[in-house]
C-alpha positions as CSV (number, residue, x, y, z in Angstrom):
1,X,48.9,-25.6,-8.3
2,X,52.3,-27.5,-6.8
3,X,53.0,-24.7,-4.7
4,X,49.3,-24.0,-3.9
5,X,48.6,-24.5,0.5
6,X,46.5,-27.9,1.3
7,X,43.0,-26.0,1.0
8,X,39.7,-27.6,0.5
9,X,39.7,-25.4,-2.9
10,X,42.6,-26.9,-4.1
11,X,41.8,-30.8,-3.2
12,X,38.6,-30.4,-4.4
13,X,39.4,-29.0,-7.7
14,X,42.2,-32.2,-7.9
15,X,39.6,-34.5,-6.8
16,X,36.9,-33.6,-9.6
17,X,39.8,-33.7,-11.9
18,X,40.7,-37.2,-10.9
19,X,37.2,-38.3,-11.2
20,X,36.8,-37.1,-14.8
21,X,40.6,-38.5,-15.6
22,X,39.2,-42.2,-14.3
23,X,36.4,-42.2,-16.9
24,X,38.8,-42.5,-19.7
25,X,40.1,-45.3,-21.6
26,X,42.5,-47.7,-19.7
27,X,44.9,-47.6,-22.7
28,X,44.8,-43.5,-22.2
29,X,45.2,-43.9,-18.6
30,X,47.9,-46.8,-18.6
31,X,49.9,-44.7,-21.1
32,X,49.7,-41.7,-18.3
33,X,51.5,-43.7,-16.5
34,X,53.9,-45.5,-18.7
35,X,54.8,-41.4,-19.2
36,X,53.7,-39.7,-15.8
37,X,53.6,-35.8,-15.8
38,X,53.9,-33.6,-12.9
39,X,50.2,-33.1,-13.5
40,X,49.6,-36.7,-12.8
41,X,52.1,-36.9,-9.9
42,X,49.9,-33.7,-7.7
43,X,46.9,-36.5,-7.3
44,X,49.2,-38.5,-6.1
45,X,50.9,-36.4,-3.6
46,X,48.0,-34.4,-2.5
47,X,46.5,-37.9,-1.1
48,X,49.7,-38.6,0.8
49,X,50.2,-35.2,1.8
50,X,46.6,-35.8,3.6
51,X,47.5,-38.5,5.7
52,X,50.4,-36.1,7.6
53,X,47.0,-34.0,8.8
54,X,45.8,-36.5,11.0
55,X,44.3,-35.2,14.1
56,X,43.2,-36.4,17.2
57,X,39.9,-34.5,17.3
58,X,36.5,-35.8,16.0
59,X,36.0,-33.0,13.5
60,X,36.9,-33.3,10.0
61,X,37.5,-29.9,8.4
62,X,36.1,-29.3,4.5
63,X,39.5,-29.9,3.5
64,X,39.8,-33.3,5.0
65,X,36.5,-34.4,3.5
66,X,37.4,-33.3,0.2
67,X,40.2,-35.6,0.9
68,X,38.7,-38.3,1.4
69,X,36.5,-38.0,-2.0
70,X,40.3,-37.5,-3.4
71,X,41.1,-41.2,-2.2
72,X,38.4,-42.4,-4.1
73,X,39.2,-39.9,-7.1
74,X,42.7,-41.5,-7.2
75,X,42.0,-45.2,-5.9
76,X,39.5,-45.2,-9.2
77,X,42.1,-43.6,-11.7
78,X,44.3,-46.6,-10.5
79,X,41.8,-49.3,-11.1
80,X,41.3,-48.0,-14.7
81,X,45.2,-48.0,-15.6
82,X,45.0,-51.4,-13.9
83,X,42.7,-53.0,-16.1
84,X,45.2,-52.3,-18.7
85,X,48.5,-52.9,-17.3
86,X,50.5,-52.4,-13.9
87,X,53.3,-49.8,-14.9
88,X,56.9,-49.2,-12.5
89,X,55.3,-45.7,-11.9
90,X,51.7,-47.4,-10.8
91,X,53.6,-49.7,-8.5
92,X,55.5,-47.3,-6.8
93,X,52.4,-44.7,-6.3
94,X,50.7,-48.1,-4.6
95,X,53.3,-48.7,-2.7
96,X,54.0,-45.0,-1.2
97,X,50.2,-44.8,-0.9
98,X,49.7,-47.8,1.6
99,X,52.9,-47.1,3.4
100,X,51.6,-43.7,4.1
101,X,47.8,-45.0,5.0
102,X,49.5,-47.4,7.4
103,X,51.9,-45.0,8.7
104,X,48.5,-42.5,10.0
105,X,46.9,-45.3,10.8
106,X,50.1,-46.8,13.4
107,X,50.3,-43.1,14.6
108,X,46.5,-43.4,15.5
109,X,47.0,-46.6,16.9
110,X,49.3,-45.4,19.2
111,X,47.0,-43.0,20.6
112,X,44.7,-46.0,22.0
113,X,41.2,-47.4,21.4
114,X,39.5,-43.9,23.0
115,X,41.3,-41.4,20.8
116,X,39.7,-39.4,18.1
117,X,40.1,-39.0,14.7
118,X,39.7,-36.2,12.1
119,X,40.5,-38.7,9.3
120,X,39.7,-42.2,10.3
121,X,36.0,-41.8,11.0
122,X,33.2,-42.8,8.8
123,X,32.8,-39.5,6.9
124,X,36.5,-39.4,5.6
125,X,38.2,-42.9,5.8
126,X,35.0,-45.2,6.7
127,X,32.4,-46.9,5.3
128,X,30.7,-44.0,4.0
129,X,33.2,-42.7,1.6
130,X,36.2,-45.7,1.3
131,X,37.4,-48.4,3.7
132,X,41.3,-48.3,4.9
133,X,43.2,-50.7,2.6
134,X,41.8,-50.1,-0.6
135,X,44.8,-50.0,-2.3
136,X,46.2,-53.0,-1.6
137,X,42.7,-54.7,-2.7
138,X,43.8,-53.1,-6.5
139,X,46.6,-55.4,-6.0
140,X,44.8,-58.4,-5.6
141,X,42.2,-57.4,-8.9
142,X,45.3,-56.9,-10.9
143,X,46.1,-60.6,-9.4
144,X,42.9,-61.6,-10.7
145,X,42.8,-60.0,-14.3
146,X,46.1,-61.8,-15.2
147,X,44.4,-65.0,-13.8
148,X,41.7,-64.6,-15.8
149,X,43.6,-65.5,-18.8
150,X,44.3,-68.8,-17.9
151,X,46.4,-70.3,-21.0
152,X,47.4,-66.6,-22.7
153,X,49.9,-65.9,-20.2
154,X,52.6,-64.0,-21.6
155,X,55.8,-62.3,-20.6
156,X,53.9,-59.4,-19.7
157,X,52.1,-61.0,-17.6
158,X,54.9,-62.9,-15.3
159,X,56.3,-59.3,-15.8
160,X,53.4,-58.1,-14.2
161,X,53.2,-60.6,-11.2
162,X,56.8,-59.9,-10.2
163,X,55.7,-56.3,-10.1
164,X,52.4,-57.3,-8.2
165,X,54.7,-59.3,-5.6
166,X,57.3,-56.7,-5.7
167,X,54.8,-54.0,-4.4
168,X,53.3,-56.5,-1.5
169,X,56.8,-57.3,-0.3
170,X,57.7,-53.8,-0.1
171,X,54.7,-52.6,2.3
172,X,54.3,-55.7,4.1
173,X,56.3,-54.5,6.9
174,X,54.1,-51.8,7.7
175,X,51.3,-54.1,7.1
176,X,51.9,-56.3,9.7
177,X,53.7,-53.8,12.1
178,X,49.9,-52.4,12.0
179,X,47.6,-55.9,12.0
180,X,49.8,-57.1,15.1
181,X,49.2,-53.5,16.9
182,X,48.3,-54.6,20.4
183,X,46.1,-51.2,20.6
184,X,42.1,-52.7,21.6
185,X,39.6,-52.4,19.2
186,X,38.7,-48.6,18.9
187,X,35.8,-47.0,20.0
188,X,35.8,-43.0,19.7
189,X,37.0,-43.5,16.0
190,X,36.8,-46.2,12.8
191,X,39.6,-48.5,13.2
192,X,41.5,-49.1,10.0
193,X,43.3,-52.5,10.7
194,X,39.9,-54.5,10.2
195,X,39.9,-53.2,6.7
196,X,43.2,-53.4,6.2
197,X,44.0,-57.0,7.2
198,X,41.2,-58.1,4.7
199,X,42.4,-56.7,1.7
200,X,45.5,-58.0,2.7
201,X,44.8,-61.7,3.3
202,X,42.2,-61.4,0.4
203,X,45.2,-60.6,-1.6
204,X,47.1,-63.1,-0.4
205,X,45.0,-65.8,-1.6
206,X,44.9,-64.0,-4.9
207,X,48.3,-64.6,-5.3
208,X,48.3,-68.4,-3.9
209,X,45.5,-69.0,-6.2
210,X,47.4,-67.8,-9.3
211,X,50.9,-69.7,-7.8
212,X,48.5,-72.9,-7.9
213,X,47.2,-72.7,-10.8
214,X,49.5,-71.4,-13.4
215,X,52.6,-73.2,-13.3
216,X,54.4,-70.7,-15.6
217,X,53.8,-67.8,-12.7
218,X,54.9,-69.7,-10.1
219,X,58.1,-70.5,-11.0
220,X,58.7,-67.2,-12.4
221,X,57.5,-66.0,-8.6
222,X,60.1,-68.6,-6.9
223,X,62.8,-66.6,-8.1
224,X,61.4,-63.7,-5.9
225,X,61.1,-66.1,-2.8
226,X,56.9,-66.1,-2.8
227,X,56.7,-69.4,-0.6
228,X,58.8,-67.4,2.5
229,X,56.5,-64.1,1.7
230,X,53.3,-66.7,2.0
231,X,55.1,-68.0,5.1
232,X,55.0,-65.2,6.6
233,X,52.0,-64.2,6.3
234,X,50.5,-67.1,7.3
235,X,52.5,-66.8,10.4
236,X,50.5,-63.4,10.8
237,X,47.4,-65.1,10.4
238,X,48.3,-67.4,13.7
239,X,49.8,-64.4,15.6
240,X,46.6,-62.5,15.2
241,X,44.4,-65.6,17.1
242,X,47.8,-66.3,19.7
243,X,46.5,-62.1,20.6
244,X,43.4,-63.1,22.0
245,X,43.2,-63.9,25.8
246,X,40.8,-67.1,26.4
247,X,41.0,-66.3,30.6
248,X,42.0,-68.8,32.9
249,X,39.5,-71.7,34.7
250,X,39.2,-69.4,37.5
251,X,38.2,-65.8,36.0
252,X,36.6,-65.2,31.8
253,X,38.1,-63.7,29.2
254,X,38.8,-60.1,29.5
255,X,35.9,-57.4,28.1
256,X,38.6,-55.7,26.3
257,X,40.8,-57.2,24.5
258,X,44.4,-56.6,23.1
259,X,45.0,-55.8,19.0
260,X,41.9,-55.0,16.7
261,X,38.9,-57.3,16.5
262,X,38.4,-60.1,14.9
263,X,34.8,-60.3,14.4
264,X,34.5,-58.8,10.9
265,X,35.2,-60.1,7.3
266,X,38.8,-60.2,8.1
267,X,38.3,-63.7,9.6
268,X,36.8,-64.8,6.6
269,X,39.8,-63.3,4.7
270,X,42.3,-65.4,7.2
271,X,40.8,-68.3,7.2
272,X,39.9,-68.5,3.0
273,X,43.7,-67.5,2.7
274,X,44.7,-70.5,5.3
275,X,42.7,-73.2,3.5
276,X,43.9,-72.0,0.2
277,X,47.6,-71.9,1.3
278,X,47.9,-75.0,2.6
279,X,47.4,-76.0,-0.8
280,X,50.1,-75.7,-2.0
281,X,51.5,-78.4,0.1
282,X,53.3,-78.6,3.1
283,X,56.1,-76.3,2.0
284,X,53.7,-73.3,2.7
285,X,53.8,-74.3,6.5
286,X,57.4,-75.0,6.6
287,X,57.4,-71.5,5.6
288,X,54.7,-70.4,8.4
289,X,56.5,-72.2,10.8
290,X,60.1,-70.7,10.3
291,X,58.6,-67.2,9.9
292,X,56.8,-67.4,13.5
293,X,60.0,-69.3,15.4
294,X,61.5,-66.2,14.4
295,X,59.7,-64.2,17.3
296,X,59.0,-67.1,20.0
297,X,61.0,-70.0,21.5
298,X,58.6,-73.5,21.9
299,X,59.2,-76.0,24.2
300,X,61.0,-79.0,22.4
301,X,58.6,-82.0,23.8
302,X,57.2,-81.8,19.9
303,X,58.0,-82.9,16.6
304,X,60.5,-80.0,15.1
305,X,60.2,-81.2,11.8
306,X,56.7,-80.6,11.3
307,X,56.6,-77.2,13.6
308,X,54.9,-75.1,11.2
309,X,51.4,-77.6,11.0
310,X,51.4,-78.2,14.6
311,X,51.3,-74.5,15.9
312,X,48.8,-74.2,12.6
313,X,46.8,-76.9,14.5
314,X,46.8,-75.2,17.8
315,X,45.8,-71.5,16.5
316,X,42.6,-73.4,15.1
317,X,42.2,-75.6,18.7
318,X,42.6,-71.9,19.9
319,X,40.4,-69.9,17.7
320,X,37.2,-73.0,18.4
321,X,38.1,-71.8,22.4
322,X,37.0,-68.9,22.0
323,X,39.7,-66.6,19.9
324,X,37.4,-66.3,16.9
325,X,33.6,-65.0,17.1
326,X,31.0,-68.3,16.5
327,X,30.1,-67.8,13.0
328,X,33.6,-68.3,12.1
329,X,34.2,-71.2,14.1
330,X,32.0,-73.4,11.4
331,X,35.3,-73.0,8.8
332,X,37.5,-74.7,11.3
333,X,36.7,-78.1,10.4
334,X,37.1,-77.4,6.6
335,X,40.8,-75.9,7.6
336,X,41.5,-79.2,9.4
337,X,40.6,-81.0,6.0
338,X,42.7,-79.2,3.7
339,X,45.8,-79.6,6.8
340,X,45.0,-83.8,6.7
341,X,44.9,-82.9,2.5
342,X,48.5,-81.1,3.2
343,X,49.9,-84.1,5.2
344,X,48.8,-87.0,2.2
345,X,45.6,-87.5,3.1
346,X,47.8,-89.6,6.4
347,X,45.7,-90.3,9.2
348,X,48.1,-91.5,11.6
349,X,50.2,-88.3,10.8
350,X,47.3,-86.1,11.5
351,X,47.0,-87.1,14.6
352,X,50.0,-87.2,15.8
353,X,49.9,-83.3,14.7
354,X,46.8,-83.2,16.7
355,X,48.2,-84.7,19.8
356,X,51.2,-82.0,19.3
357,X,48.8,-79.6,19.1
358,X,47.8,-80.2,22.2
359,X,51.3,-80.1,23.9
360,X,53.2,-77.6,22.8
361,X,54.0,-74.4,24.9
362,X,55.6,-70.9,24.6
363,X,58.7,-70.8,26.3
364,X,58.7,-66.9,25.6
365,X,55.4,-64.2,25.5
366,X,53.5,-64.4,22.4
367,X,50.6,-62.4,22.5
368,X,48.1,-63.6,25.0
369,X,50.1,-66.9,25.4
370,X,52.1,-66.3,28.3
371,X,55.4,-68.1,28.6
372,X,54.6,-71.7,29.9
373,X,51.1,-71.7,28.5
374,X,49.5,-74.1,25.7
375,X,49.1,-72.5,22.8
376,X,45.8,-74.3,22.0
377,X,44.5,-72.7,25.2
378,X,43.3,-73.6,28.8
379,X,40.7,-76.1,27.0
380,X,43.5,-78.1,26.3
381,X,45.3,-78.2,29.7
382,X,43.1,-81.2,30.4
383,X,43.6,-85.1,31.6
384,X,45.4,-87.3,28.9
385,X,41.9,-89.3,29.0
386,X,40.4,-86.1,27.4
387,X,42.8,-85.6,25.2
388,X,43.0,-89.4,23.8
389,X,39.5,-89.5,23.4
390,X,39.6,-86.3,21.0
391,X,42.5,-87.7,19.5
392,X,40.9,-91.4,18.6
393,X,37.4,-89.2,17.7
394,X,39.5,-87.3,15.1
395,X,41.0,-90.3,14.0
396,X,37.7,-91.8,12.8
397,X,36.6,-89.0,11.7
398,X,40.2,-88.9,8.8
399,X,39.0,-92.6,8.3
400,X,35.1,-92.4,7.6
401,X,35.3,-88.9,5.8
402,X,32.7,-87.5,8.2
403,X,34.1,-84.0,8.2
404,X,31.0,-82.6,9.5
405,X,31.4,-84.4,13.0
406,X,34.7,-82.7,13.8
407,X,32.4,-79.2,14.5
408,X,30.4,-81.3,17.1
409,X,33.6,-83.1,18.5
410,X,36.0,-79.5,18.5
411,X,33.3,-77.7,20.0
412,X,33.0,-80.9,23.4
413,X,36.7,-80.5,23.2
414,X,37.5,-76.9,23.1
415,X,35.1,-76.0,26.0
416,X,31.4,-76.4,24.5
417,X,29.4,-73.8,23.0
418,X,30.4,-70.1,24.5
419,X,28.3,-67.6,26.1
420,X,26.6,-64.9,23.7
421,X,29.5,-62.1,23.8
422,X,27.8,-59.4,21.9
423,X,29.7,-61.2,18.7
424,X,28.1,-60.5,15.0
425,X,26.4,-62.3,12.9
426,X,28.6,-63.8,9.9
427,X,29.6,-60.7,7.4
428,X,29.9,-60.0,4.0
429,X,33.4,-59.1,2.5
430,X,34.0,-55.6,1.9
431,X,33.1,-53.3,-1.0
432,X,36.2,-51.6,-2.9
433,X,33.9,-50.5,-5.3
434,X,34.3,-46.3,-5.7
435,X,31.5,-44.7,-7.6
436,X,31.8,-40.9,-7.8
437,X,32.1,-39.7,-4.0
């Protein structure tokens, strides 16, 4: 069948085959794969070979909808050898898998928010069969099986978070390449950066949850540089708010904004991977704030030391402007608690982070942040009476404990409540789950 034409036949017949193959024991399936056969490897190459079909046009032939049941064959013969073990040959079928989904889904990108799609639409890559990114979510329940385990960690099982990280490092420049896509939010087909950026910061917090809380992993993981690889993610995180355009005092926001949305679960995926990086103490956001100096200049009227926490501070001043929908503007404060948890629980060095925060300035493009602009946003570019007033405010609130105040204070600081913009209401986290398709 190697040789056979991509034909709706053919996937089909793979697919079912897939299907029936997932059903099996994870110590028959993991052993497949400790001992792949070319049999094993046509799944495999029949999904990739799918994603070189994409099409501009809205119709899906029967081939490309067989193909997108095949993504869920394969995706669930994965998650069965993964329950068992995470093989050399099942990392490197992850990997090739993911770089190929985000290589279709860059090349749709480029085509802008108005072009169609004969795979990235609901009945092929969507909601109604499987999400963009699932493959990278089988990363992060392998993460999450080996945490499970608490005290029986083994050999095997630092073995298999090296592999785990291994994989991650390997895709994430495509990943990001494709989050940090300045291409608007599409509209004449499913856009598969939401998904994708969720299972990807859902995995990162996976693997900073398993960092913080087994000791053994973690310093088998520094070996393999995992606080830079958090770093820069992290320093994703902020790019992805520093996209969104907050207007100036004399005209709104634009209508359409640049890069995918961020009204979706993959705000809650940023912001629970934030909270939960930070701690790991404030070596993460030494990390963060090398990673993102490597693509912008700041002015220097700021602390350099403690770069990382202060343009931290200003994405979140930022995001309470505006750059985040409203339902995910309520995490904010509990992100400003676990940053004053990162700093030693130091209220006069919080604020001074705060008051940095509210100072510091691209001296080159970023995003929306033009060169010369606050990164906390026109909000910010206020009187120094405003600004010591939310700064002493703040203050208290680091002294008393009050955390819930800071929403009330943030929101008076950061331009009041915002006009209804056809925003969400607060989501649910995506389903990987693949029954039969």
């Amino acid at each position: 069948q190697k040789e056979h034409p991509f034909s709706a036949d053919k996937v089909f017949r793979v697919c079912e085959a897939s299907f029936d193959l997932s059903f099996f024991s994870p110590e028959l399936v993991a052993d497949l794969f400790e001992n792949p056969s070319d049999d094993l490897g046509i799944m495999f190459e029949t999904v990739i070979t799918g994603y070189s079909r994409l099409s501009f046009s809205s119709e899906a032939d029967v081939a490309c909808q067989q193909w997108g049941r095949l993504r869920g064959g394969a995706l669930s013969v994965l998650r069965t050898s993964l329950k068992e073990n995470i093989s050399e040959y099942c990392a490197n079928i992850l990997s090739a898998l993911t770089k190929a989904e985000c290589e279709a889904a860059t090349v749709q990108s480029n085509q802008g928010p108005d072009s169609g799609s004969n795979l990235f639409n609901d009945g092929v890559v969507g909601e109604e069969m499987m999400n963009a990114g699932a493959y990278i979510a089988l990363i992060r329940e392998c993460l999450d099986r080996i945490a499970k385990k608490k005290d029986q960690i083994t050999d095997k099982s630092m073995n298999e978070c090296r592999r785990c990280l291994s994989v991650l490092k390997d895709v994430a420049p495509n990943i990001m390449a494709l989050l940090l896509h300045q291409s608007s939010e599409a509209n004449s087909h499913v856009d598969p950066r939401p998904t994708i950026a969720e299972a990807w910061f859902v995995t990162m917090t996976s693997l900073v949850s398993i960092c913080r809380n087994h000791e053994q992993i973690a310093a088998a993981l520094v070996g393999d540089d995992v606080g830079s690889f958090l770093g820069d993610s992290l320093s994703a995180a902020w790019a992805l708010i520093f996209l969104k355009d907050l207007g100036t005092k004399k005209a709104p926001p634009p209508a359409i904004q640049r890069g995918m949305s961020l009204d979706g679960p993959q705000t809650l995926a940023i912001n629970n991977f934030m909270s939960e990086s930070m701690l790991l103490g404030p070596s993460i956001l030494v990390a963060g704030g090398r990673s993102i100096l490597s693509h912008i200049q700041v002015n220097d009227t700021v602390d350099q030391s403690n770069i990382g926490v202060t343009i931290l501070a200003a994405s979140l001043l930022r995001a309470v402007s505006g750059a985040l929908p409203p339902w995910a503007v309520e995490d904010i404060p509990t992100l400003f608690r676990s940053m004053f948890e990162t700093v030693g629980r130091d209220s006069e060095k919080f604020v001074q982070i705060l008051s940095d925060s509210t100072k510091i300035k691209a001296s080159s493009p970023l995003g929306a942040v033009n060169a010369g602009e606050l990164f906390a946003g026109r909000y910010l570019d206020v009187s120094d009476r405003h600004i010591e007033s939310f700064l002493h405010q703040s203050k208290a609130v680091t002294t008393k404990g009050d955390w819930r105040k800071l929403k009330v204070i943030l929101k008076a600081t950061c331009g009041g409540k915002k006009k209804d913009a056809g925003f969400n209401l607060k989501p649910q986290f995506t389903s990987w789950e693949c029954e039969r398709l």
